[in-house]
C-alpha positions in Angstrom: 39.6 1.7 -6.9 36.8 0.4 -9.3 33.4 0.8 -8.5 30.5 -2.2 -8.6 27.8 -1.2 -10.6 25.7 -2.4 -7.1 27.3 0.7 -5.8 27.0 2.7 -8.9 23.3 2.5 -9.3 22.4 2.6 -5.0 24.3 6.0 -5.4 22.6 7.3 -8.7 19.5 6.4 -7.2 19.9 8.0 -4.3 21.3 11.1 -5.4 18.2 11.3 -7.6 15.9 11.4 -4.8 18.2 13.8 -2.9 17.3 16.1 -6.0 14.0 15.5 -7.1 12.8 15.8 -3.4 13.8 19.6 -3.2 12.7 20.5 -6.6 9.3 18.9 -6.3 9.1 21.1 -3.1 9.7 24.1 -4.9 7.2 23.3 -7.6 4.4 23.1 -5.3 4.0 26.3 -4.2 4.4 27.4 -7.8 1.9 25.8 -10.0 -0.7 24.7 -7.0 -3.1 27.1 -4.8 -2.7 26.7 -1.5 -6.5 24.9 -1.4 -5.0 22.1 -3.7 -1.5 22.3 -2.0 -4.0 20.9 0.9 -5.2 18.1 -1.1 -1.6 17.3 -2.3 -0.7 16.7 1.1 -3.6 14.9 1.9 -3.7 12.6 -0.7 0.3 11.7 0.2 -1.5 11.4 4.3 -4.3 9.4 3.2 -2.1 6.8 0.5 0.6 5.9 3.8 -2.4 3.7 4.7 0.0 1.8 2.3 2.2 1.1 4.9 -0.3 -1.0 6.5 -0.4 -3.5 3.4 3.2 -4.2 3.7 4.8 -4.4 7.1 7.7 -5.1 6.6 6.7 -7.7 3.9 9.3 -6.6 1.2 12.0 -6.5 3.7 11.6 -10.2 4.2 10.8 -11.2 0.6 14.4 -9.7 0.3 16.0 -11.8 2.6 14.0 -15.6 1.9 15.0 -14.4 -1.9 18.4 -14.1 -0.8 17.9 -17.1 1.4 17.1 -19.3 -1.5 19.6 -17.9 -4.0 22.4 -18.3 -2.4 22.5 -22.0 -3.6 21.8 -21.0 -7.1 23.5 -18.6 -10.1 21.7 -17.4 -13.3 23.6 -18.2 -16.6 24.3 -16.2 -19.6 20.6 -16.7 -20.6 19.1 -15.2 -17.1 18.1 -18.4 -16.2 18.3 -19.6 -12.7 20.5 -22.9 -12.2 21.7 -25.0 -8.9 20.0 -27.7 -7.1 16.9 -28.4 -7.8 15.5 -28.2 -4.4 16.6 -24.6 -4.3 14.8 -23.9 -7.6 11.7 -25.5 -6.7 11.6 -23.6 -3.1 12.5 -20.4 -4.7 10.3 -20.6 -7.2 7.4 -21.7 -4.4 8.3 -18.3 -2.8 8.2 -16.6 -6.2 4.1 -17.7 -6.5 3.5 -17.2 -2.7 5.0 -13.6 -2.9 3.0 -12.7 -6.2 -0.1 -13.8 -4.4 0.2 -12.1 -1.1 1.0 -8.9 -3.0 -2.1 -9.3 -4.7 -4.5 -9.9 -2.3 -2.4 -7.2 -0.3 -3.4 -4.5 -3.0 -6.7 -6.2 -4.0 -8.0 -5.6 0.0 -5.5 -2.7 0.8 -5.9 -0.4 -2.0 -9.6 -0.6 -2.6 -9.7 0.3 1.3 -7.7 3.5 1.0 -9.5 4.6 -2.1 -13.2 5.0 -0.4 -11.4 6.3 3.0 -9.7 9.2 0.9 -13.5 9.8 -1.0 -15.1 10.0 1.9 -12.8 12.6 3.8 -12.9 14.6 0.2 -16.4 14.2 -0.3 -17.2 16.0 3.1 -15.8 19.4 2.2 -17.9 21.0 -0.7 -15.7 23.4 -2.6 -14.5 23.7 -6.5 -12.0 21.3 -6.6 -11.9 18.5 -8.9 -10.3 16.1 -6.5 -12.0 12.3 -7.5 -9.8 11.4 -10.9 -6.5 12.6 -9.6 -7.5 10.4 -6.1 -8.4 7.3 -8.7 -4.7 7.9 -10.4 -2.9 8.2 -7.6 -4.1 5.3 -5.5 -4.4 3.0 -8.6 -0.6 4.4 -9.1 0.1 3.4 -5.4 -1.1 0.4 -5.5 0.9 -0.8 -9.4 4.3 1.0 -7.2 3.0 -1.5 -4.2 3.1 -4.7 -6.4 6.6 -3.6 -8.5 8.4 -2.8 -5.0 7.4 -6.6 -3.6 8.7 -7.9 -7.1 11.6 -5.7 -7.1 12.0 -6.7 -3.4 12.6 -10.5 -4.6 14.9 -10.2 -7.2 17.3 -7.9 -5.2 17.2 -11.0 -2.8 18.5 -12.9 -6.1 21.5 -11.1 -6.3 20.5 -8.5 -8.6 20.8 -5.4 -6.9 22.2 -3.2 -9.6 19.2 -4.1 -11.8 17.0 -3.4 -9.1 18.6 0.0 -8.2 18.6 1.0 -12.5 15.1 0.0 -12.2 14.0 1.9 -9.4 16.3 4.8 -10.5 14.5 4.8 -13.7 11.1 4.7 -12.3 11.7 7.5 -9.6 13.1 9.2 -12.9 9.9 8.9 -14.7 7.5 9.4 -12.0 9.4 13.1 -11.1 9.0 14.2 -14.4 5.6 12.7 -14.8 4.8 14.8 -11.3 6.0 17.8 -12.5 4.3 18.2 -15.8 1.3 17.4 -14.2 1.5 20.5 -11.8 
């Protein structure tokens, strides 16, 4: 029974996250205090504001991507090829979803940055808590934008790059997460 690389790289990057989520668990209580264990976990609270930018939005860039490409291919090149009125509306919804997901993190992002600064600000202590907020919404908000791009071209048929990518990404961001604490 051979195995598509669709397969292949959904299970790889799943398995990943079935790992990394237990071992990033165990590093917290390790390397944090419990005073910025409460800020790690209120930082993760505060950023699912994110969820609010989306609804739902990459689900159906997905499936008008899908939509679309089902009357086209890509050639040896990468390049997209069918009927042109396929192109031209897939292409349409190519602009229209890079746009919505910038105005999405332009208003969204900004939003949960000052919400998260002014729950930290009220609580005077010793913790440097303002530039790891900045990195972590500002890296929210670039993972925001990649997943609505990512979103798109899995509709175009290219799940296995979509699942490497993601794989590689939840890869680097674990080990990135880690050597921080």
């Amino acid at each position: 029974m051979k195995i598509s690389k669709d397969l292949f790289f959904t299970g790889i990057n799943q398995f990943w996250k079935i790992i990394s989520g237990p071992v990033v668990l165990i590093f917290i209580p390790l390397f944090l205090t419990p005073e910025t264990q409460g800020y790690w976990f209120t930082f993760i609270s505060i950023s699912a504001l994110s969820i609010f930018a989306d609804l739902g939005f990459t689900n159906i860039v997905l499936q008008f991507s899908a939509h679309e490409f089902a009357y086209l291919n890509f050639d040896e090149n990468f390049v997209a090829s069918g009927s042109d009125i396929h192109l031209k509306r897939l292409s349409s919804f190519f602009k229209f979803t890079i746009k919505w997901a910038l105005i999405m993190a332009v208003i969204a992002f900004p939003f949960i940055l000052m919400t998260g600064c002014v729950i930290f600000s009220r609580k005077n202590d010793s913790v440097s808590w303002l530039l790891p907020w900045i990195f972590y919404v500002t890296g929210s908000g670039i993972n925001f934008f990649n997943n609505t791009l990512l979103a798109f071209f899995e509709g175009c048929n290219q799940v296995a790059r979509v699942q490497r990518i993601r794989f590689e990404i939840a890869l680097v961001n674990t080990f990135i997460m880690l050597s921080m604490l």
